[in-house]
C-alpha positions as a printed Julia matrix, in Angstrom:
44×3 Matrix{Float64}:
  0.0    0.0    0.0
  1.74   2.98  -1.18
  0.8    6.82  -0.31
  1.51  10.02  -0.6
  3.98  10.13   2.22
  6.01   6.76   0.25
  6.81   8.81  -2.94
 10.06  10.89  -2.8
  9.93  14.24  -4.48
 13.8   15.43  -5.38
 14.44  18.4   -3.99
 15.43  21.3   -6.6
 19.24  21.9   -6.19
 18.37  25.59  -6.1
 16.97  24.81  -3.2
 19.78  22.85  -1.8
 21.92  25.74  -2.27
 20.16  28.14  -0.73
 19.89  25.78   2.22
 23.23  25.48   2.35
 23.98  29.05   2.23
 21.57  30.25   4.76
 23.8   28.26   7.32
 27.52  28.8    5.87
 27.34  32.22   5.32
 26.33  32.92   9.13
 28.61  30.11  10.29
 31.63  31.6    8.46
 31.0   35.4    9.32
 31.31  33.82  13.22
 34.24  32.1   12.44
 35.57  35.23  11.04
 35.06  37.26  13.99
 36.4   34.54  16.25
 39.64  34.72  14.48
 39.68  38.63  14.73
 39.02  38.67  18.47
 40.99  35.64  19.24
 44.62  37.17  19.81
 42.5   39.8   22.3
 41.42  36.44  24.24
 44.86  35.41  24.69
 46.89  38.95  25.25
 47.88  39.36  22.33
C-alpha cells in the first residue's frame, strides 16, 4: 500500500543551495570574527 507520504519528491538543487547558504554564510561570518578577536582572548 503505497501513499503520498512513500513517494520521494527530489528536492530542486536551487533549493539545496540556498539551504546550504543560509547556514555557511552565518557560520563563516562567526568564524571570522572569532579569528579577529581571538589574539585579544589570549593577550595578544
Amino acid at each position: 500500500m503505497t501513499g503520498p507520504r512513500d513517494q520521494e519528491r527530489p528536492v530542486p538543487p536551487v533549493l539545496v543551495v540556498l539551504a546550504w547558504l543560509w547556514v555557511a554564510v552565518p557560520f563563516a561570518y562567526g568564524l571570522w570574527q572569532l579569528l579577529i578577536k581571538l589574539p585579544a582572548l589570549f593577550g595578544g
